[in-house]
Backbone as JSON Lines, residues from 0, in Angstrom:
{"i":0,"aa":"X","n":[232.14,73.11,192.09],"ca":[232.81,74.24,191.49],"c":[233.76,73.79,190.36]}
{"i":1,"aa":"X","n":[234.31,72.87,190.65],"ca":[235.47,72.26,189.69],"c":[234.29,71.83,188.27]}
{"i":2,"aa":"X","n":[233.63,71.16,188.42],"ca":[232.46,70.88,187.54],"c":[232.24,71.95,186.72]}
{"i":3,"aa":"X","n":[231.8,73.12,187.26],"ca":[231.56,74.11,186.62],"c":[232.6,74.62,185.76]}
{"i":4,"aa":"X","n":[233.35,74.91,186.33],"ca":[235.23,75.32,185.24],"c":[235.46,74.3,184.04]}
{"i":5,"aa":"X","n":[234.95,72.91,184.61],"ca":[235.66,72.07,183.33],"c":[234.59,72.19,182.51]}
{"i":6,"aa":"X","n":[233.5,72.1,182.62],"ca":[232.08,72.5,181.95],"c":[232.21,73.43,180.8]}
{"i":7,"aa":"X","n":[232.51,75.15,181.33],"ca":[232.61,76.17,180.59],"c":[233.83,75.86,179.99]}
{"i":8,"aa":"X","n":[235.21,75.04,180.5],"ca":[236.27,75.44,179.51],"c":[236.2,74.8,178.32]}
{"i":9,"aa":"X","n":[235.21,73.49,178.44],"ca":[234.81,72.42,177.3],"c":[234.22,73.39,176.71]}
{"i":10,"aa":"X","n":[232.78,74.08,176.87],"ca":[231.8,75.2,176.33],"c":[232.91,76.06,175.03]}
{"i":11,"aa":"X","n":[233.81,76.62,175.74],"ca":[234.91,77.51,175.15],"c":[235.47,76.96,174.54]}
{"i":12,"aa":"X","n":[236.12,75.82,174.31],"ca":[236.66,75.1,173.54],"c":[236.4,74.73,172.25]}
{"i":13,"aa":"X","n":[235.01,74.32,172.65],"ca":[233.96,73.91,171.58],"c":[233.59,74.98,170.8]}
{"i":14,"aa":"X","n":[233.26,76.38,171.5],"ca":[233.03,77.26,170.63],"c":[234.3,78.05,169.81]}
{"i":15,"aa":"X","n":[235.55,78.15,170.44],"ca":[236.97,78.46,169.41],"c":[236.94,77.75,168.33]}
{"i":16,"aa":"X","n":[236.5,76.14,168.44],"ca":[236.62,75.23,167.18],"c":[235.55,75.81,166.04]}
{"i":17,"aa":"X","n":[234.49,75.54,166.61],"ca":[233.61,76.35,165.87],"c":[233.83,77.31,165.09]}
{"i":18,"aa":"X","n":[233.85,78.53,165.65],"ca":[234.1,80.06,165.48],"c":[235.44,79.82,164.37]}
{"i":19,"aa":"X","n":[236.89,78.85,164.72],"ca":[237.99,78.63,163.88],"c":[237.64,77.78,162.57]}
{"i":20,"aa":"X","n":[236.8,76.66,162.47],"ca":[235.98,76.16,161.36],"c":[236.72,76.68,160.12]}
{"i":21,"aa":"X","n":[237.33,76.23,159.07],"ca":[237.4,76.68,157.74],"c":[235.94,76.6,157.34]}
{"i":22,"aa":"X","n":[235.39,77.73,156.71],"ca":[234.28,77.5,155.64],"c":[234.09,76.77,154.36]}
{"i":23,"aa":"X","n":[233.38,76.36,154.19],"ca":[233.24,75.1,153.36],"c":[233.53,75.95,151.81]}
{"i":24,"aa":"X","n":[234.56,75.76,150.83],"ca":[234.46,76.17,149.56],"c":[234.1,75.6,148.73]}
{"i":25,"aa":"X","n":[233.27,76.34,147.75],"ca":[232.85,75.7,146.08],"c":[234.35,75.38,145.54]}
{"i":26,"aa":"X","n":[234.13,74.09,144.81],"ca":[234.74,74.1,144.12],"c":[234.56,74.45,142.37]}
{"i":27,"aa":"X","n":[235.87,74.46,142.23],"ca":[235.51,75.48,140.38],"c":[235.08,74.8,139.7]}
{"i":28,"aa":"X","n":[233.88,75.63,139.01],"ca":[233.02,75.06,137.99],"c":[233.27,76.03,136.75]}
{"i":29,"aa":"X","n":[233.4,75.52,135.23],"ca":[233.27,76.03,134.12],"c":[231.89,76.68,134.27]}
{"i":30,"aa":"X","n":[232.24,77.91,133.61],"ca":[231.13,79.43,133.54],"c":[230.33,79.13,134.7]}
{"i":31,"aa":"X","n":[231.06,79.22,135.89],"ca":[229.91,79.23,137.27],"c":[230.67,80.78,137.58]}
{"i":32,"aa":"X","n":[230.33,81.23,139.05],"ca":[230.17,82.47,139.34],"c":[231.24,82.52,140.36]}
{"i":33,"aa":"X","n":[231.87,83.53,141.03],"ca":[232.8,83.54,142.16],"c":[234.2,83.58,141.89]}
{"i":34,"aa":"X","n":[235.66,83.73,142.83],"ca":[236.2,83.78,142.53],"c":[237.08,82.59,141.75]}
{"i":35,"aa":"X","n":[236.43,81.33,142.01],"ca":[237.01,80.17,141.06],"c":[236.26,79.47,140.57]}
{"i":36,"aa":"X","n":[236.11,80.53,139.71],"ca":[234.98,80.07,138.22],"c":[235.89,80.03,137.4]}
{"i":37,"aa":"X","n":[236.15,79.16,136.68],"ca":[236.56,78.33,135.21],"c":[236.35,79.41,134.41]}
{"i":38,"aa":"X","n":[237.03,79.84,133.32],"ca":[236.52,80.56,132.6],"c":[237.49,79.89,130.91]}
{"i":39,"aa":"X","n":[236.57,79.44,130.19],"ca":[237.23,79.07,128.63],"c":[236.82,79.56,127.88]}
{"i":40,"aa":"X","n":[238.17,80.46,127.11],"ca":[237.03,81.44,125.48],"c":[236.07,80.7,124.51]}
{"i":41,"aa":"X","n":[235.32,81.02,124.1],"ca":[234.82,80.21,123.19],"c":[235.32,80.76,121.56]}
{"i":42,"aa":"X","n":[236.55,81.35,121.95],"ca":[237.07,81.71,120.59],"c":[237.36,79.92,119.75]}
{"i":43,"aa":"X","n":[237.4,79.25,120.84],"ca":[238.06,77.62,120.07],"c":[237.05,77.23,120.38]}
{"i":44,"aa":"X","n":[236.64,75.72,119.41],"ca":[236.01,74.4,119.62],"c":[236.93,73.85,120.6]}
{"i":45,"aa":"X","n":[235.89,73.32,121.42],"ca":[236.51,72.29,122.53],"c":[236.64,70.83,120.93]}
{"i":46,"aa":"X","n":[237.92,70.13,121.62],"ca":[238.65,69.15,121.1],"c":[237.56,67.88,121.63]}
{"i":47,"aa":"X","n":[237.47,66.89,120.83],"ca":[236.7,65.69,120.93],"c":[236.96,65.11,121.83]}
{"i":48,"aa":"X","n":[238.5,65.26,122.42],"ca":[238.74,64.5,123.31],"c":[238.87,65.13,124.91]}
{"i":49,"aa":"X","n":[238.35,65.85,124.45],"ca":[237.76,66.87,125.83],"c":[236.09,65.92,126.9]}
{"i":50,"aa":"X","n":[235.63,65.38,126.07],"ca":[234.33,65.07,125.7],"c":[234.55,63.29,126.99]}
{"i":51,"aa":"X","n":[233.75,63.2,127.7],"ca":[233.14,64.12,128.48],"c":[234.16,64.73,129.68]}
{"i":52,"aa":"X","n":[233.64,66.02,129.74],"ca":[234.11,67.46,130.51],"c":[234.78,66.56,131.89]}
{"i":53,"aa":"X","n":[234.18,65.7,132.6],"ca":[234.21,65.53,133.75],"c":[235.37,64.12,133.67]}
{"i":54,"aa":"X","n":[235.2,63.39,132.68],"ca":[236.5,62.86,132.63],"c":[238.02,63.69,132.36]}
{"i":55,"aa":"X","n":[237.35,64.23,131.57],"ca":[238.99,65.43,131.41],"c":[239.31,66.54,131.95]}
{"i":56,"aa":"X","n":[238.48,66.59,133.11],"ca":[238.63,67.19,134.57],"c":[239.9,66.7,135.21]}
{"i":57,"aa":"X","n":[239.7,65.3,135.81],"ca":[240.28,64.53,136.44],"c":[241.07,63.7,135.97]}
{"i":58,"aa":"X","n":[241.56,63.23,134.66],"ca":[242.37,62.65,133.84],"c":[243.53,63.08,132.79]}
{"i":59,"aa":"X","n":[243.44,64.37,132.32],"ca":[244.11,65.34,131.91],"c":[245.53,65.02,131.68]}
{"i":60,"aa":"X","n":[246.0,65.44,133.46],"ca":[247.54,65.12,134.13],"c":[248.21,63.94,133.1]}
{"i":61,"aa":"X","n":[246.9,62.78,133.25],"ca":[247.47,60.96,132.43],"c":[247.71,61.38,131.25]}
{"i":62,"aa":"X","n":[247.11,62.21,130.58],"ca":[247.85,62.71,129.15],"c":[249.18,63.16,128.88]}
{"i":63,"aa":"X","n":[249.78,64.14,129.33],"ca":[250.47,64.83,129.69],"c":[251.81,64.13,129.91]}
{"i":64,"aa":"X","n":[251.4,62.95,131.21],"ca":[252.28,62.38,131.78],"c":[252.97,61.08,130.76]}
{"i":65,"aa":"X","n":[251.74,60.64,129.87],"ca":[252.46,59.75,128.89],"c":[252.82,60.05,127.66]}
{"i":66,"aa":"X","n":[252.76,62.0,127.46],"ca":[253.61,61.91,126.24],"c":[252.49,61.96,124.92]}
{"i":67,"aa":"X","n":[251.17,61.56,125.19],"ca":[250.15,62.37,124.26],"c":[250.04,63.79,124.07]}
{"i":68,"aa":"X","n":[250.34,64.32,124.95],"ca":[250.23,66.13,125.17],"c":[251.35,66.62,125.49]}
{"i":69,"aa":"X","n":[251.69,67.52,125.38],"ca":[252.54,69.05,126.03],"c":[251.72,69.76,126.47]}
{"i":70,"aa":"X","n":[252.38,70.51,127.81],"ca":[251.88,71.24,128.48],"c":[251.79,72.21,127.31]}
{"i":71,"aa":"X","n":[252.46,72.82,126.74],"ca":[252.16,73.78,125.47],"c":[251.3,73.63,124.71]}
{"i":72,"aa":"X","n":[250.87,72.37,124.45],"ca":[249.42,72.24,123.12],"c":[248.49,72.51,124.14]}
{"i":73,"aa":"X","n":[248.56,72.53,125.55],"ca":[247.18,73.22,126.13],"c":[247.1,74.64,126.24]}
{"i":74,"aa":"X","n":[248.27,75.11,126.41],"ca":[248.29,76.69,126.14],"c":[248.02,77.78,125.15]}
{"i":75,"aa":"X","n":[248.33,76.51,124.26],"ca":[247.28,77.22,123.3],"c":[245.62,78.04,123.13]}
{"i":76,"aa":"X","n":[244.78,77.51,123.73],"ca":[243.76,77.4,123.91],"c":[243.71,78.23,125.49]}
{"i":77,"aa":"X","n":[244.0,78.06,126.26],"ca":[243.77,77.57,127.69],"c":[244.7,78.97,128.39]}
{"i":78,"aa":"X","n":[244.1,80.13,129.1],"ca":[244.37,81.01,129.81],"c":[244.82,80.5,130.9]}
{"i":79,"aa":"X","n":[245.84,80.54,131.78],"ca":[246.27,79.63,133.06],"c":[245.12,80.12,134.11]}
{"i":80,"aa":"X","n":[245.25,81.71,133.74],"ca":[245.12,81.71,135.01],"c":[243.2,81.73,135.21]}
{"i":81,"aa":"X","n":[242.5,82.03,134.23],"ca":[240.88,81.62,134.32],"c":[240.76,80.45,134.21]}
{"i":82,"aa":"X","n":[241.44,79.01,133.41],"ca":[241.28,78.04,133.14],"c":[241.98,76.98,133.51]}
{"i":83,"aa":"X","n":[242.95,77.13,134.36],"ca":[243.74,76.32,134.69],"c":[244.1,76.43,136.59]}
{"i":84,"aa":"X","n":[244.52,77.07,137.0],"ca":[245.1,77.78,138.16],"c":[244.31,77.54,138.98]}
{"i":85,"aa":"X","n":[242.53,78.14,138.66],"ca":[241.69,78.16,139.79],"c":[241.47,76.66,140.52]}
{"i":86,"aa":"X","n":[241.46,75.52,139.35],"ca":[241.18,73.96,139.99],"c":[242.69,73.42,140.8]}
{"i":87,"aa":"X","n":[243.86,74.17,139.91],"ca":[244.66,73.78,140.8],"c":[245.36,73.82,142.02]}
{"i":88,"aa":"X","n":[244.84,74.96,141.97],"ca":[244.76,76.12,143.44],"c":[243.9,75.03,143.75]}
{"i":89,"aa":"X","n":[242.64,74.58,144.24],"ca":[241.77,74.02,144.67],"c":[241.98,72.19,145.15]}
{"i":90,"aa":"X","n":[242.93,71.8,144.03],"ca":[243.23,70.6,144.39],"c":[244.48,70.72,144.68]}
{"i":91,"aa":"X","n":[245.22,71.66,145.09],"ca":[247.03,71.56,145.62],"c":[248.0,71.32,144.66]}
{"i":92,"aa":"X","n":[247.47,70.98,143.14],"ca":[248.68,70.93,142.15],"c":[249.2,72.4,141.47]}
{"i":93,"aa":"X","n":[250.28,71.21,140.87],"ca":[251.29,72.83,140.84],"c":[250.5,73.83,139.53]}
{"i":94,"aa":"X","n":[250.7,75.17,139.83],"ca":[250.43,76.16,139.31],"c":[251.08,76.22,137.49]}
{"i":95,"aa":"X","n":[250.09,75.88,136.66],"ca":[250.54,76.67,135.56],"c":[251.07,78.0,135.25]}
{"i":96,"aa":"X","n":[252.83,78.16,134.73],"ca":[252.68,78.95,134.1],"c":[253.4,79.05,132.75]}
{"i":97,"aa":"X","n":[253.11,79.96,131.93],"ca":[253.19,80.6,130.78],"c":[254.35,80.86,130.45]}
């Protein structure tokens, strides 16, 4: 009998974890679909040193931080909250604002 109780409470256990599971999220992609889709006007040329996309994904911040950039010369260009916000929302950094 005891067998049986610890059995089902494991069963139950296992299934709360389950059932509690965060769902797996996309992360934001430029002109992809959903609520953290990237979105950049194409009123501007992307800058040369944009080039490639996926380095200046993830490297950006190093600009910034040594004084090549202002947060303002990206605002120019750059809507926070379609183009900026959604990745940072996504990776825990702080929120651009305006």
């Amino acid at each position: 009998m005891r067998k049986l109780i610890l059995a089902l409470a494991v069963l139950i256990l296992l299934a709360t974890a389950v059932a509690l599971y965060p769902s797996y999220v996309e992360k934001p992609v430029k002109d992809g679909a959903g609520p953290l889709a990237v979105y950049i006007s194409a009123e501007y040329a992307a800058p040369e040193y944009h080039s490639p996309l996926d380095f200046w994904q993830t490297h950006h911040m190093d600009m910034v931080n040594r004084g090549d950039l202002e947060q303002a010369d990206c605002l120019y260009c750059h809507v926070p909250e379609y183009s900026c916000n959604n990745c940072h929302d996504y990776v825990g950094a702080q929120r651009i604002e305006k």
